[in-house]
C-alpha positions in Angstrom: -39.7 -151.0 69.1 -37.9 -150.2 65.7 -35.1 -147.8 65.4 -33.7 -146.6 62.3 -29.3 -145.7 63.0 -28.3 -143.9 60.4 -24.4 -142.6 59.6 -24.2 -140.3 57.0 -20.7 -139.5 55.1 -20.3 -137.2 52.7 -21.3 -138.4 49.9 -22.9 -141.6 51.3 -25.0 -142.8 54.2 -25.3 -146.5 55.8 -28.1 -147.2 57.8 -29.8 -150.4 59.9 -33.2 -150.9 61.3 -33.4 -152.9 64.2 -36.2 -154.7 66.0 -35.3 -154.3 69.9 -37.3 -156.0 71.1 -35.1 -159.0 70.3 -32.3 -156.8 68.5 -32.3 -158.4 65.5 -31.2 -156.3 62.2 -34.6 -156.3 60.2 -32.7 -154.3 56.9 -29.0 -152.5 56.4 -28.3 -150.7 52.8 -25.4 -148.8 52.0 -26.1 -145.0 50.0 -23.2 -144.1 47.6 -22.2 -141.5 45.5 -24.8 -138.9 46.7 -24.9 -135.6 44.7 -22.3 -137.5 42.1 -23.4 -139.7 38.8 -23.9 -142.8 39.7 -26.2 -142.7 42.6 -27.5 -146.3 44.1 -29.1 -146.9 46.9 -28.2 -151.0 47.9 -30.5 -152.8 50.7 -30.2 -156.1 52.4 -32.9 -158.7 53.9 -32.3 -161.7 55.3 -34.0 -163.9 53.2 -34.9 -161.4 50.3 -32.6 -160.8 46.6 -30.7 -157.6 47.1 -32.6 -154.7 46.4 -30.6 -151.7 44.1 -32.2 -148.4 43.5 -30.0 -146.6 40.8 -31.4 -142.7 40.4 -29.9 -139.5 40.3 -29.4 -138.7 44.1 -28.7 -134.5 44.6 -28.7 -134.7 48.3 -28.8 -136.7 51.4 -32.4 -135.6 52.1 -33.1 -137.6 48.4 -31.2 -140.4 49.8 -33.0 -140.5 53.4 -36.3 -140.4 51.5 -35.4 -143.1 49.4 -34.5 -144.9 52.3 -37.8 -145.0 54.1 -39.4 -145.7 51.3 -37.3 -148.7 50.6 -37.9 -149.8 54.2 -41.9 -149.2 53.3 -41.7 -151.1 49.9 -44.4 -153.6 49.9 -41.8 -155.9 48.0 -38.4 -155.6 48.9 -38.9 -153.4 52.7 -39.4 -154.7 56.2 -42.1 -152.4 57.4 -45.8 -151.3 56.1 -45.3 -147.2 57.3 -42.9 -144.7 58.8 -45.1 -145.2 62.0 -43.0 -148.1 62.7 -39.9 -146.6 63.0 -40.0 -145.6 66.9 -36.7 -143.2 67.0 -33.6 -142.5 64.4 -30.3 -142.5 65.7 -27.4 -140.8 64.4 -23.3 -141.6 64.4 -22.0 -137.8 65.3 -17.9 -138.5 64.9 -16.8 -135.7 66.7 -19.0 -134.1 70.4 -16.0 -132.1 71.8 -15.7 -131.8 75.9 -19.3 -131.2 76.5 -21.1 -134.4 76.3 -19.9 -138.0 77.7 -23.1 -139.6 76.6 -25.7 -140.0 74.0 -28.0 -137.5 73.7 -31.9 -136.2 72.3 -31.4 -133.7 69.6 -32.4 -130.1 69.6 -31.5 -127.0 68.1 -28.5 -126.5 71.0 -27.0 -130.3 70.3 -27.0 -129.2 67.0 -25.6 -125.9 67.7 -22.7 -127.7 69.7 -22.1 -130.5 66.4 -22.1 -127.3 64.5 -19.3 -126.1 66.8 -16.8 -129.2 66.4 -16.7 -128.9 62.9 -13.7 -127.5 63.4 -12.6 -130.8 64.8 -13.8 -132.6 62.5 -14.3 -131.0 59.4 -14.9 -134.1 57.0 -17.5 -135.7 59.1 -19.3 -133.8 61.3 -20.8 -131.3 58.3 -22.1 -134.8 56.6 -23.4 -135.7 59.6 -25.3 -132.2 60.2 -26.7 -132.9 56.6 -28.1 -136.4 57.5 -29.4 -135.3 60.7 -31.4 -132.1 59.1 -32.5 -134.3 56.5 -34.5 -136.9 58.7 -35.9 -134.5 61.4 -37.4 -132.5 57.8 -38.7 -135.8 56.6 -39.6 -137.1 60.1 -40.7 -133.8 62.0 -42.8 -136.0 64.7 -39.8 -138.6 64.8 -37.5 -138.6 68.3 -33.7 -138.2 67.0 -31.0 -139.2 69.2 -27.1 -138.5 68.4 -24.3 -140.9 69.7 -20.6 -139.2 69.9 -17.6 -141.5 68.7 -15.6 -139.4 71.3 -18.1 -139.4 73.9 -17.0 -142.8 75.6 -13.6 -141.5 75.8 -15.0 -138.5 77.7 -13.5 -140.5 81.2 -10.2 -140.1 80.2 -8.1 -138.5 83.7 -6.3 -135.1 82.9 -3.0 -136.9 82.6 -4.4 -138.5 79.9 -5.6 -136.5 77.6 -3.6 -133.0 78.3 -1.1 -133.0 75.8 2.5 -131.4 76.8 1.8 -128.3 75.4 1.5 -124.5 76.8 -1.7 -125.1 78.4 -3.4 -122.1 77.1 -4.3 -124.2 73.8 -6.4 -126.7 76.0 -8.2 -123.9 77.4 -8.6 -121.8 74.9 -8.7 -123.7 71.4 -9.7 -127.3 73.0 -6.0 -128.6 71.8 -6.2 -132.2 73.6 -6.3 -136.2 73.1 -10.2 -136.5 72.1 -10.4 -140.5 71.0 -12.4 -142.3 68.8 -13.9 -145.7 67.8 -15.6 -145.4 71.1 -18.9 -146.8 70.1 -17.4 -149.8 69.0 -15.2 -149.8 72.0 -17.7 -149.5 74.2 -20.1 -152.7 72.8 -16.8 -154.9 72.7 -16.3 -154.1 75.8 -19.3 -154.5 77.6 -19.7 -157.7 75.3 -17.1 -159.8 76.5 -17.8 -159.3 80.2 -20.7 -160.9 79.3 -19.1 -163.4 77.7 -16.4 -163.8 80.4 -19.7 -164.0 82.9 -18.5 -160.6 85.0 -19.7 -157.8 85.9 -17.5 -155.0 83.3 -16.6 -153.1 87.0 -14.5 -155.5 88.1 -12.5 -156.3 85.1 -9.5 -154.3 83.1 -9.6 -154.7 79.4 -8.0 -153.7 76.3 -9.8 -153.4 73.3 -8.3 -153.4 70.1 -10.4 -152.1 67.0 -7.9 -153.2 64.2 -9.5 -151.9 60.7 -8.2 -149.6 57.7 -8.2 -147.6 60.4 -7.1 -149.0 63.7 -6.9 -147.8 68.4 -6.8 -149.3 71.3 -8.6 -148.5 74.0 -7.9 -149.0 78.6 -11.0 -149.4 79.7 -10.8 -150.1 83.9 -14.0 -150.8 85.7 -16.5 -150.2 82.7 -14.5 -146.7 81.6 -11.8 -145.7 78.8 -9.0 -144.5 80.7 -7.0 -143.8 77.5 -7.0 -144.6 74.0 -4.5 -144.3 71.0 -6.3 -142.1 68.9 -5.7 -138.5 70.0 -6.7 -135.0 68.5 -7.7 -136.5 65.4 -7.8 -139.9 64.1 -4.1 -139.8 62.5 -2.6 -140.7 66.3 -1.8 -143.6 67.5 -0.5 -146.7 65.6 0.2 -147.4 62.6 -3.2 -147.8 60.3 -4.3 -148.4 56.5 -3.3 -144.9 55.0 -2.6 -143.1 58.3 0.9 -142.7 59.7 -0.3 -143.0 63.7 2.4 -141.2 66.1 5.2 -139.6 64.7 8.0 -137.4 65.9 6.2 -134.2 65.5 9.3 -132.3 63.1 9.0 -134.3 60.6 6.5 -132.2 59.6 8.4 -129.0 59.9 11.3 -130.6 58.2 8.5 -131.9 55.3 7.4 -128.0 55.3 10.1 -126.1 55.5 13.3 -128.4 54.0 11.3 -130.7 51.2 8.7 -127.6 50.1 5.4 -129.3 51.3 2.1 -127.1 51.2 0.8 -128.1 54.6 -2.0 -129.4 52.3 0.8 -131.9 51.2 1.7 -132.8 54.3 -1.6 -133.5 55.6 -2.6 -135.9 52.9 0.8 -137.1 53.0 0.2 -138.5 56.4 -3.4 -139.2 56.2 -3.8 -140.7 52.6 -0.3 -142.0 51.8 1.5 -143.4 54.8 0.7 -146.4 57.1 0.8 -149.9 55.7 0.3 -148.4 52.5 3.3 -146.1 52.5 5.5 -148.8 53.8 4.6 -152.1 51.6 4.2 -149.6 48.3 1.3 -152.2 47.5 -1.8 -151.5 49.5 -3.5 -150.4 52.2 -5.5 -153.7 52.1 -3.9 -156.2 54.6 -5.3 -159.0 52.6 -3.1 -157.8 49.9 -0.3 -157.3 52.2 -0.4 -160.5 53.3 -0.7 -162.0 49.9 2.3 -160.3 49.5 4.6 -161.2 52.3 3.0 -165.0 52.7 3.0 -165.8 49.3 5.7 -163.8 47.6 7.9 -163.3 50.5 8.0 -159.2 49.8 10.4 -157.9 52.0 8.5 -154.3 52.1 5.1 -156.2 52.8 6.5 -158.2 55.8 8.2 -155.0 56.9 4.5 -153.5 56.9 3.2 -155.9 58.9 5.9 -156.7 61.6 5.8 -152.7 62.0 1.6 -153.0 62.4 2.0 -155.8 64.7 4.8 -153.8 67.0 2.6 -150.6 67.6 -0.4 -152.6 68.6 2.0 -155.1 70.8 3.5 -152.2 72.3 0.3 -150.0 73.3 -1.1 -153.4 74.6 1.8 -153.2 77.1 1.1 -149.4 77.6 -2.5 -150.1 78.6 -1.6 -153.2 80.8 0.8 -151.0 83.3 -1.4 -147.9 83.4 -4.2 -150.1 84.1 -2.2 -152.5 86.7 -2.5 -155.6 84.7 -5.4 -156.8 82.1 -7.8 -158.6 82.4 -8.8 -159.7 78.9 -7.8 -158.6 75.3 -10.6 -157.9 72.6 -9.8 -158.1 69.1 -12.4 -156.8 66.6 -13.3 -154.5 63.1 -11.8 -156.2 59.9 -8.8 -157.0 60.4 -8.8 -158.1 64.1 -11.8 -159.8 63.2 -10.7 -161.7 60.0 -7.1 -162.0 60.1 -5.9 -164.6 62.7 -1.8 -164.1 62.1 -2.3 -160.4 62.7 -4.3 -161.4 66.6 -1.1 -164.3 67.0 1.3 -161.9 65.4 0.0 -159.0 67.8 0.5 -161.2 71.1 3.4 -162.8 70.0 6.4 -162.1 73.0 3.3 -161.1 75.3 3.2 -164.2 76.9 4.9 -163.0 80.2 1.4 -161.0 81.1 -0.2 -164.5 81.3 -1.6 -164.7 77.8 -1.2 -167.0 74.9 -2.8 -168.0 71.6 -4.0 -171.2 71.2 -3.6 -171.8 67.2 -7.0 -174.0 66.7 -9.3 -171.7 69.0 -7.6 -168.2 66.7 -8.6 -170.3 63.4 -11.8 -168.1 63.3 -13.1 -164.9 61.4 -15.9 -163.0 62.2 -17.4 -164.9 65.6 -17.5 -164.7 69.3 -14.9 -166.5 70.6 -12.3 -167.1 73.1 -8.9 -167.6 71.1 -6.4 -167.8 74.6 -5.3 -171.1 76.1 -7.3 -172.7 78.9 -5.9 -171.8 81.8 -4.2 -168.4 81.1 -4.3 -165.9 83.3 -5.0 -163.0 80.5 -8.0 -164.2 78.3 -8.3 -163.0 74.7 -11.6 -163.1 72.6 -12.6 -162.0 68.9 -15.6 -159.8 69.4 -17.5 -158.6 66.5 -18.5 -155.1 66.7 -21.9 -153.7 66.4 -21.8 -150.0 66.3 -25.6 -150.0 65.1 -26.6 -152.0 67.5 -24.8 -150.2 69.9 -25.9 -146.5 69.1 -29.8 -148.5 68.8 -29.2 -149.6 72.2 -28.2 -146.0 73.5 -31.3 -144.9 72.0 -33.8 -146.9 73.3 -32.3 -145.9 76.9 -33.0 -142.1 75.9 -36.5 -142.2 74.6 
């Protein structure tokens, strides 16, 4: 069985296909600059030269068609015909209250995406396109949509009520929704595995530490809370995002510095985090450059202030949860960057966990990076949110 997961942006579109019957990525390309000059389409197969498709590219439903037929290309693709591809599923960011699970589409899922664009206004309308796009080119194809929010969906009341009249719960669906949790989720369920337990008996904290960056409690094989809240801008500190701030700052920013709200939104969003604090970028590999190599007072500020949000909601999660388990580092950073995992744990040793230095020396691979016999393990997991929505969709069709 082959499924096709695509994730559609709004002016690009990455996609996998993946055999699963041994869950091994057959092709992954990457669509940019859809309806914008300079269209390419750029596809990868183990084994095969890169193959580019550069063409004028109006709309995703020109990019999802050259997509199957680079998959079908007798030279560069992976598969004779469309027949092949068993089921297409979709990265929805944003499913609201309503669903805590992946789901077949029809026309009321799509009415109900429709409905959180609200909540997420640059993501889900791309994703509406994608999705329209492939059941138009695929009519006969089963489509399945996997939330972002959805694993967070087990979050108690306490939680995820925000302390605020509770009329805009109830009426505008004001509350901590959570996201990343596709890749939470796999990382997750992929180092009780590794560990050799069953996920219901163990308390983890997963950290997805990328340009953008949460944490997630998950106790007994749920989330029980996560950093990200109504939008992706809570939590900690990120690439360009500011993470949780006193709330009047931006009042004061409106109403004493003469911010449109427009400012202050791409203020927080676009020009804050790492970025706004190190004035360099909001790369850490620059940032590090920068501190390590140059000792840059503003770039080691940037980092020791990255490193004490994420040390700080590890702490969160450990007492809400009772005590932890295992710690999961994964995405870019807490994939790749070995000081930031050490840097992150650092003073953390009185929960029973501790970096060995030669096990952390890794980037990008499974692997247990605590000492031997501490009582708190930590792992890098890499995180597969293709294989993870593939997975979802083979269970639903």
């Amino acid at each position: 069985m082959k499924i096709l997961v695509i994730n559609c942006g709004s002016s690009s579109l990455k996609y996998q296909l993946i055999d699963m019957t041994t869950e091994e990525s057959l092709a992954q390309g990457l669509v940019e600059k859809i309806g914008i000059e300079g269209s390419v389409l750029i596809q990868k197969v183990e084994g095969k030269d890169k193959y580019i498709i550069k063409q004028p590219m109006k709309d995703h439903k020109t990019a999802i068609k050259l997509v199957l037929e680079a998959l079908v290309d007798k030279q560069n693709g992976v598969i004779s015909s469309m027949e092949e591809i068993s089921s297409v599923g979709h990265r929805i960011v944003h499913g609201g209250e309503k669903y805590c699970e992946s789901v077949l589409i029809n026309d009321e899922v799509m009415a109900d995406i429709e409905a959180c664009v609200k909540l997420a206004p640059l993501h889900n309308p791309a994703h509406i396109i994608g999705i329209n796009a492939c059941r138009e080119l695929m009519p006969k194809t089963p489509m399945v949509v996997v939330f972002d929010t959805a694993f967070h969906q087990t979050m108690p009341e306490e939680a995820f009520i925000y302390a605020l009249p509770y009329e805009l719960y109830e009426k505008h669906s004001i509350r901590k929704y959570g996201f990343h949790g596709t890749s939470h989720k796999f990382v997750s369920e992929q180092v009780a595995e590794v560990m050799g337990k069953d996920i219901k008996d163990l308390k983890i904290i997963t950290c997805h530490l990328g340009n953008g960056a949460s944490l997630c409690a998950v106790k007994n094989g749920i989330s029980i809370d996560t950093s990200m809240g109504f939008t992706p801008l809570d939590g900690v500190a990120m690439g360009t995002r500011c993470g949780s701030i006193d709330p009047a700052i931006v009042t004061y920013l409106i109403k004493e510095l003469n911010y449109s709200v427009e400012d202050a939104n791409n203020l927080l969003n676009k020009e804050s985090g790492v970025l706004g604090i190190s004035g360099i970028s909001s790369d850490f590999r620059d940032i590090e450059d920068a501190a390590f190599k140059q000792n840059n007072r503003r770039a080691n500020l940037a980092l020791d202030i990255f490193h004490y949000k994420v040390r700080a909601q590890i702490g969160a999660y450990a007492a809400i949860m009772g005590g932890v388990d295992a710690i999961v580092f994964t995405a870019g950073v807490g994939e790749n960057g070995p000081e930031t995992r050490e840097a992150c744990l650092k003073g953390l040793e009185f929960l029973g966990v501790e970096i060995d230095t030669e096990r952390n020396a890794v980037r990008g691979k499974v692997r247990e990076i605590s000492k031997e016999n501490c009582k708190v393990k930590a792992f890098v997991i890499p995180t597969n949110e293709e294989l993870m929505i593939a997975r979802d969709t083979v269970k639903l069709i």
